[in-house]
Backbone as ProteinMPNN parsed JSONL, in Angstrom:
{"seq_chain_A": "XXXXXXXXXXXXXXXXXXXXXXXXXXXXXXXXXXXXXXXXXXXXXXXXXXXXXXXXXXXXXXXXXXXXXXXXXXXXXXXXXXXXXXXXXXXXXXXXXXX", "coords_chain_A": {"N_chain_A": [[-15.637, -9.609, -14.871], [-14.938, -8.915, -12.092], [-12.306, -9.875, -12.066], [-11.289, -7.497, -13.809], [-11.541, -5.437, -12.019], [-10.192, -6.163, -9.861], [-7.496, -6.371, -10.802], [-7.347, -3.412, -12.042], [-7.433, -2.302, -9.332], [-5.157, -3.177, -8.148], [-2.997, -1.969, -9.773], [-3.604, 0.57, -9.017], [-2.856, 0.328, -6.135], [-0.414, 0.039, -6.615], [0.729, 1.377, -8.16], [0.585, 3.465, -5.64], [2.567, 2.189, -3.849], [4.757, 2.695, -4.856], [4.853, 5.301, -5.066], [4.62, 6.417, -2.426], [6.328, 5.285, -1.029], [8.587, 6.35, -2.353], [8.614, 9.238, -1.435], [8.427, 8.854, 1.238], [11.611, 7.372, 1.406], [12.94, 8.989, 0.098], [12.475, 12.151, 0.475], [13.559, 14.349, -0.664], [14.295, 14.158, -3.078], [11.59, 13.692, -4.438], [10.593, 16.251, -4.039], [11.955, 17.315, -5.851], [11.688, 16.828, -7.984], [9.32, 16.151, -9.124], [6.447, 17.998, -10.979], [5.222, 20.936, -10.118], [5.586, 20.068, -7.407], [7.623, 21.999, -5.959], [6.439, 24.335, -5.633], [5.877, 25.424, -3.78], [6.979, 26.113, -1.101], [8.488, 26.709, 2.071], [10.725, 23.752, 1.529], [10.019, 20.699, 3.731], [10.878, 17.959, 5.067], [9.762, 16.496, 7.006], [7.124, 16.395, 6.713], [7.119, 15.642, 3.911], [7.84, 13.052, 4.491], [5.636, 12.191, 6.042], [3.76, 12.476, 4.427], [3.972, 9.998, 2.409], [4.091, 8.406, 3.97], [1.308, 8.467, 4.358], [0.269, 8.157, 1.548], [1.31, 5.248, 1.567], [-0.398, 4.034, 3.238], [-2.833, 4.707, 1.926], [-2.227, 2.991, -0.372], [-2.484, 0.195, 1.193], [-4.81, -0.038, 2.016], [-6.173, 0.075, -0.916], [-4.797, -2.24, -1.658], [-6.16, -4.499, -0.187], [-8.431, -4.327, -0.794], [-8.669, -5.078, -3.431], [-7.541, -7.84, -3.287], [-9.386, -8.645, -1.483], [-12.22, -8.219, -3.008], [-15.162, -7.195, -1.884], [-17.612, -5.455, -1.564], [-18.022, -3.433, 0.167], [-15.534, -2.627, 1.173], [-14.678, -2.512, -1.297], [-15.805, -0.019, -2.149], [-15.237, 1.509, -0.522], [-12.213, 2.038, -0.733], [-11.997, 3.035, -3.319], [-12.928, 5.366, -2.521], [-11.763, 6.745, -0.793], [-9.221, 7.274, -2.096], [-10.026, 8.686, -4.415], [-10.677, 10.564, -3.129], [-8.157, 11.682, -2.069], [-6.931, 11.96, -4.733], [-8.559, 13.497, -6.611], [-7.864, 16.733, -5.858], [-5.273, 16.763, -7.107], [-5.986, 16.959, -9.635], [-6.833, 19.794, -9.681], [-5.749, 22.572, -11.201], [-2.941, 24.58, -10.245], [-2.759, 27.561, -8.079], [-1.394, 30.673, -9.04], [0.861, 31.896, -7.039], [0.953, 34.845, -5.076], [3.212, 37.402, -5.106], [5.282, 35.522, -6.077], [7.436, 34.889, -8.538]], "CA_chain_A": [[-15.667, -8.247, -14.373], [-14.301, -8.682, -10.98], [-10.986, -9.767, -12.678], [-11.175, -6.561, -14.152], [-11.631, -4.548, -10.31], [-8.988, -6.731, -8.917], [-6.013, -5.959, -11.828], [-7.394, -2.123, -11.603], [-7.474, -1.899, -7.483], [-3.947, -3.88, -7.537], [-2.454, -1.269, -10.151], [-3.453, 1.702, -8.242], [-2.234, 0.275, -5.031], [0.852, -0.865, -7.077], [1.351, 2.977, -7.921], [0.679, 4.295, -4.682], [3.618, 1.987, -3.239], [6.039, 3.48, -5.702], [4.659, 7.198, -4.758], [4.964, 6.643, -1.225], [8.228, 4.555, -0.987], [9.683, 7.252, -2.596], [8.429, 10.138, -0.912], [9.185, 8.28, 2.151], [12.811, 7.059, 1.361], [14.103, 10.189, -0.715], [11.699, 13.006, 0.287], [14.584, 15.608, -1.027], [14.168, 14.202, -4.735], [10.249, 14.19, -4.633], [10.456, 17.696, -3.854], [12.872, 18.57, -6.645], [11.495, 15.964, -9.64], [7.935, 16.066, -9.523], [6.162, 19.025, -10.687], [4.816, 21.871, -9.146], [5.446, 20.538, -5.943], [8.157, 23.02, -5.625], [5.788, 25.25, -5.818], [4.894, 25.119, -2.169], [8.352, 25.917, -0.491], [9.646, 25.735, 2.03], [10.842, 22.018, 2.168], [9.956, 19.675, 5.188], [11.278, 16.749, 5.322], [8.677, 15.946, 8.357], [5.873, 17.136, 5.899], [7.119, 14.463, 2.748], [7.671, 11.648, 5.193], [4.194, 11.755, 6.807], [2.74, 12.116, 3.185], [4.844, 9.423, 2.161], [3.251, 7.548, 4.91], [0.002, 8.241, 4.471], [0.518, 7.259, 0.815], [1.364, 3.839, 1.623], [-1.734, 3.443, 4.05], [-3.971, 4.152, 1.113], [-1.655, 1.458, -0.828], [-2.565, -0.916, 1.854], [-6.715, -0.091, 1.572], [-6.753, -0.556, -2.317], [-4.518, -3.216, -1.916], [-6.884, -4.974, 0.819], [-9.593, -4.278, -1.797], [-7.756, -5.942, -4.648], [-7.202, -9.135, -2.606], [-10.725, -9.499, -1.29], [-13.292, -7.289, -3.286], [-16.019, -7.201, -0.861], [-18.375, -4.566, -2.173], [-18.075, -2.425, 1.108], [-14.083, -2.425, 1.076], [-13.747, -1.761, -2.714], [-16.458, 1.404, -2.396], [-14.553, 2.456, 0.773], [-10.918, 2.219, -1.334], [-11.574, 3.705, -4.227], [-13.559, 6.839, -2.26], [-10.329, 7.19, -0.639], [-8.305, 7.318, -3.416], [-10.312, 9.76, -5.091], [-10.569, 12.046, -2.148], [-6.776, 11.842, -2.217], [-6.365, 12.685, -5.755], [-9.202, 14.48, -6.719], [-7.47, 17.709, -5.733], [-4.825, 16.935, -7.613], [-6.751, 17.616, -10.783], [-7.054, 21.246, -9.924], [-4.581, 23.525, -11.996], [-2.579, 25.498, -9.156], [-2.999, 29.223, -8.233], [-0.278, 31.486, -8.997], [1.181, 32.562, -5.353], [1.322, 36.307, -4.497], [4.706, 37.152, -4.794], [5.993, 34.882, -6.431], [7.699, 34.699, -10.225]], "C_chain_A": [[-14.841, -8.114, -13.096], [-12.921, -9.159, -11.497], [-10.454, -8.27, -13.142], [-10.582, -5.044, -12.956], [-10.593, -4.983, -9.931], [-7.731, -6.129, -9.742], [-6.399, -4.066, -11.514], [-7.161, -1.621, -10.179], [-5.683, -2.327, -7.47], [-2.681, -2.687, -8.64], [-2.338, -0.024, -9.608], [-2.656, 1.45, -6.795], [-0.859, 0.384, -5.633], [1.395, 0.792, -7.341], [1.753, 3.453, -6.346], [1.785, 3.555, -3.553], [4.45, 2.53, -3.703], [6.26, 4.621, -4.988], [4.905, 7.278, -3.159], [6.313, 5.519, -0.83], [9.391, 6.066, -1.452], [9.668, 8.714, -1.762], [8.587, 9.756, 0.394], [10.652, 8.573, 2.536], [13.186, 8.193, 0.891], [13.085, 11.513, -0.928], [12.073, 14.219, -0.248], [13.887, 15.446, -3.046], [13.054, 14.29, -5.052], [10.094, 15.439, -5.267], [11.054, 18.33, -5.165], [12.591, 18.234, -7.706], [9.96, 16.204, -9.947], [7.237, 17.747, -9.573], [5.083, 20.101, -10.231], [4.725, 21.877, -7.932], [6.318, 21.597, -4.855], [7.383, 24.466, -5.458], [5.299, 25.901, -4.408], [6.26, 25.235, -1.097], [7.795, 26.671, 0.862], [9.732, 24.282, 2.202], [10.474, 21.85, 3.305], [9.888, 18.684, 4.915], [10.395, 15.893, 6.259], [7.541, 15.774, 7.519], [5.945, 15.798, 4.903], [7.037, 13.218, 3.571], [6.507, 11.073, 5.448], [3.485, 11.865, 5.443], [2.856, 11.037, 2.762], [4.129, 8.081, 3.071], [2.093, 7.099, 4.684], [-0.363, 7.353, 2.974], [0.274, 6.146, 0.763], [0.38, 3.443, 2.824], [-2.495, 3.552, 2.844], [-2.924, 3.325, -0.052], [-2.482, 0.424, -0.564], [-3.96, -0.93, 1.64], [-6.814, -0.683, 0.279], [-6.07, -2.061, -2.543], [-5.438, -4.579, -1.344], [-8.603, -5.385, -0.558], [-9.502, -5.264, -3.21], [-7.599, -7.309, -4.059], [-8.583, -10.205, -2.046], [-12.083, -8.477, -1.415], [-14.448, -7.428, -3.232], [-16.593, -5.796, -1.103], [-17.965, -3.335, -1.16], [-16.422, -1.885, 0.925], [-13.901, -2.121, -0.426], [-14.283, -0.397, -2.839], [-15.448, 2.385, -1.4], [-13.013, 2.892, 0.465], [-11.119, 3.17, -2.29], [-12.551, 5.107, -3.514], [-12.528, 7.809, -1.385], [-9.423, 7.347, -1.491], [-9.045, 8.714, -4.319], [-10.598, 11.006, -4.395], [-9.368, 12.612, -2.25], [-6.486, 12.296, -3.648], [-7.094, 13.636, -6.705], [-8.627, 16.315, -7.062], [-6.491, 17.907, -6.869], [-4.979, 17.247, -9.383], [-7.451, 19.048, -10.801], [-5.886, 22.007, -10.209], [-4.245, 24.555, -10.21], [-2.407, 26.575, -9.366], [-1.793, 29.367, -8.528], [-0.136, 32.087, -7.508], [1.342, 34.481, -5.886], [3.133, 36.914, -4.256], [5.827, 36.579, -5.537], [6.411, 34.696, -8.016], [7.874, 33.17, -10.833]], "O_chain_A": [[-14.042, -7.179, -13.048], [-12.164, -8.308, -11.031], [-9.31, -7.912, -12.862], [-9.731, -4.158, -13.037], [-9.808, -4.113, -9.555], [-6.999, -5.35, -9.131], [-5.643, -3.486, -10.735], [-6.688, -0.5, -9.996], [-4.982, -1.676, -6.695], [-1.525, -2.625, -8.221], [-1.257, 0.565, -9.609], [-1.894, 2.319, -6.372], [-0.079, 0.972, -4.885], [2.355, 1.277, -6.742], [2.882, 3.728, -5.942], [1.956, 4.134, -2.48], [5.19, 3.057, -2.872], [7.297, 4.995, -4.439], [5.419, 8.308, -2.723], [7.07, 5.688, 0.125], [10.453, 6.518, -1.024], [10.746, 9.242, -1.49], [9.105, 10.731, 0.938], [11.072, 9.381, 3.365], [14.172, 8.528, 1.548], [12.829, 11.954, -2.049], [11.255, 15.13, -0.378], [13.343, 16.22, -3.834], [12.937, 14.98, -6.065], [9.701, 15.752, -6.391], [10.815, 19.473, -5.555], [12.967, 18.93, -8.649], [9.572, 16.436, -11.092], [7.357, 18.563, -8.659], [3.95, 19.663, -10.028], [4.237, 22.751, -7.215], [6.076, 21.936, -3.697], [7.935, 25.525, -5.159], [4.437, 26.756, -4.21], [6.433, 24.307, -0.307], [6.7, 27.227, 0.775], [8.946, 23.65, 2.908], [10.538, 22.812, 4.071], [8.832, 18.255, 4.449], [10.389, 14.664, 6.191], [6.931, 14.733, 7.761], [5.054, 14.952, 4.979], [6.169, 12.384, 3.314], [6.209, 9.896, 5.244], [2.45, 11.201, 5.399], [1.73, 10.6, 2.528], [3.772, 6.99, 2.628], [1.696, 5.934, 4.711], [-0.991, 6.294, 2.966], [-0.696, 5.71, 0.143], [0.568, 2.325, 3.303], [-2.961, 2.464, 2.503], [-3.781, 3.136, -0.915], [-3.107, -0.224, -1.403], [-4.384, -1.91, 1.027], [-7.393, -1.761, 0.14], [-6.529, -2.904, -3.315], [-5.422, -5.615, -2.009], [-9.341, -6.318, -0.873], [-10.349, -5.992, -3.729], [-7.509, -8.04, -5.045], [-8.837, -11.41, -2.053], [-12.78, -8.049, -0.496], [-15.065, -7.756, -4.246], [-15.833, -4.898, -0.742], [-17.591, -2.283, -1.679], [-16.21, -0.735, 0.538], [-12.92, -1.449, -0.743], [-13.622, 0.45, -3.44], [-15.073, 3.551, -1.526], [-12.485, 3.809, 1.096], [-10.454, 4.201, -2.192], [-12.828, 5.929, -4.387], [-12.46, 9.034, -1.29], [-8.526, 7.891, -0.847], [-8.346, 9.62, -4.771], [-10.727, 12.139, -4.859], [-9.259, 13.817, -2.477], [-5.629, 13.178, -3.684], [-6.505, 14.417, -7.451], [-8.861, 16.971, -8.077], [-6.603, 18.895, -7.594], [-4.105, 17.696, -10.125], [-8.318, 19.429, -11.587], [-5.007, 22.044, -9.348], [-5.05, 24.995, -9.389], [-1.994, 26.973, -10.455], [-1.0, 28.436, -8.383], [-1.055, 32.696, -6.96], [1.789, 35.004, -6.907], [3.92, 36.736, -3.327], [6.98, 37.002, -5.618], [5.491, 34.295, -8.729], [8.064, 33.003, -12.037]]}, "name": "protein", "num_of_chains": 1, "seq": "XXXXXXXXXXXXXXXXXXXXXXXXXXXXXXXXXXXXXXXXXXXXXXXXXXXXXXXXXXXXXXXXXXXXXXXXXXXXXXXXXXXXXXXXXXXXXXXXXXX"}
């Protein structure tokens, strides 16, 4: 079982370096490939970086968790992780305004 936690904790981290490397390094193409985040204009470049950032801090938690899954550190990773994407499982409003 804990083989199981460790390959799952080390895949999500293993995403969330991708997702924040890139939103990091090339916060222009984020903005223009992934969708609906155009949805949210205008760009900031300040705005993707520091997500981009934060990203790769929860990387470093699940990865931390994945390395030495210590009951307290794997509850405390993955409750971060699902705070963080949680949201993203809500269908987005239609803006005011907007076509």
């Amino acid at each position: 079982m804990k083989i199981l936690l460790r390959t799952g904790l080390g895949l999500l981290a293993a995403v969330e370096v991708m997702l924040g490397l890139w939103t990091l390094v090339l916060p222009m193409s984020f903005y223009a490939n992934v969708p609906t985040v155009d949805l949210t204009p205008p760009f900031s470049e300040h705005l993707f970086r520091d997500f981009g950032g934060a990203t790769l801090g929860l990387a470093v938690v699940l990865a931390a968790a994945a390395i030495c899954p210590e009951r307290r550190l794997v509850v405390l990773a993955l409750l971060a992780y699902m705070s963080f994407s949680a949201p993203h499982g809500v269908p987005p409003r239609a803006h005011a305004g907007r076509e």
